[in-house]
N, C-alpha and C positions, 0 to 999 in steps of 0.2 A: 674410739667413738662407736656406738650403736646405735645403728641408723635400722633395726627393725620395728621401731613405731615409725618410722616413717616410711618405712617400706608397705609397713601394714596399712597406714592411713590413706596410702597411695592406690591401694589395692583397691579398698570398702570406697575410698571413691570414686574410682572406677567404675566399679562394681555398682554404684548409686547413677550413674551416668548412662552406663548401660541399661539396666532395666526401667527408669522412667521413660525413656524413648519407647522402650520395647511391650510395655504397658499400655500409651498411646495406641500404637501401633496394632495391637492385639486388639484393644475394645475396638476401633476401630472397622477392622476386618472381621472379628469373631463373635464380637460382645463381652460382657462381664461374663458367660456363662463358661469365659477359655480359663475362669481364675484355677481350675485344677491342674492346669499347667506349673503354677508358678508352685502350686504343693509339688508336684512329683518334685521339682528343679529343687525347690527348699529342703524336701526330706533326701532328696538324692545327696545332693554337696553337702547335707549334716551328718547324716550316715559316713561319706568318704572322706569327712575332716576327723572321723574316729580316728580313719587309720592311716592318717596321713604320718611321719616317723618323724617329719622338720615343722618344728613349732610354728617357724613362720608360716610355712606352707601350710597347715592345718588351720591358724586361725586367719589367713585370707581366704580357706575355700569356706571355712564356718562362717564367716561373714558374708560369702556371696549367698552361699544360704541364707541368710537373714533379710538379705536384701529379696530376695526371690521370694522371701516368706510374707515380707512387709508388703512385696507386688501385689499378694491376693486383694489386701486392704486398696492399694489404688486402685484396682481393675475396679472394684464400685465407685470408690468415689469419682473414678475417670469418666463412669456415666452417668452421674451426677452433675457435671461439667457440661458436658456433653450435653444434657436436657437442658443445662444453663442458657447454653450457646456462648460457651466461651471455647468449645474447640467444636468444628467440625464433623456433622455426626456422616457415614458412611451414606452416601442415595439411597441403596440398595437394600438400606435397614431403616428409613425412611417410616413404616408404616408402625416398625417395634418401636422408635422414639415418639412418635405419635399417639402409640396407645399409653405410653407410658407417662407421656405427660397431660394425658384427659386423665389417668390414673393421680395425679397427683394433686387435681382442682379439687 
């Protein structure tokens, strides 16, 4: 039996579990302008699934990558949302959510 697509499947969604929280979380407290984060995180785990030597292991870190790379795309749309009012935007960025939605009358 080969249970590495399921090891992998388990992995990426994990890995998807993880960074929509951490997306959240980020606009959040920092804004969409933290999305260079989720590049270094993307290009870092795609670089070290180069040289990872166990297939499995190389295509669950190359997948965390992807997931981290796809995070840039949420961090906008997170404040998107965010100006919606379907999540919570931070007090203390209260005045940047406010410019941004006379920005968009």
């Amino acid at each position: 039996m080969n249970l590495s697509g399921i090891i992998v499947g388990a992995a990426v969604f994990l890995s998807i579990g993880i960074c929509h929280p951490a997306v959240i979380k980020m606009e959040y407290y920092w804004g969409r302008n933290s999305w260079w984060v989720w590049l270094v995180a993307g290009l870092g785990f795609s670089a070290a699934s180069l040289f990872i030597q166990s297939a499995i292991l190389s295509t669950i870190v190359g997948g965390f990558a992807f997931s981290c790379l796809w995070g840039i795309h949420e961090m906008f749309l997170q404040e998107k949302r965010v100006l919606k009012g379907w999540f919570p935007e931070n007090p203390a960025r209260h005045a940047y959510y406010e410019k941004k939605r006379q920005e968009l009358k």
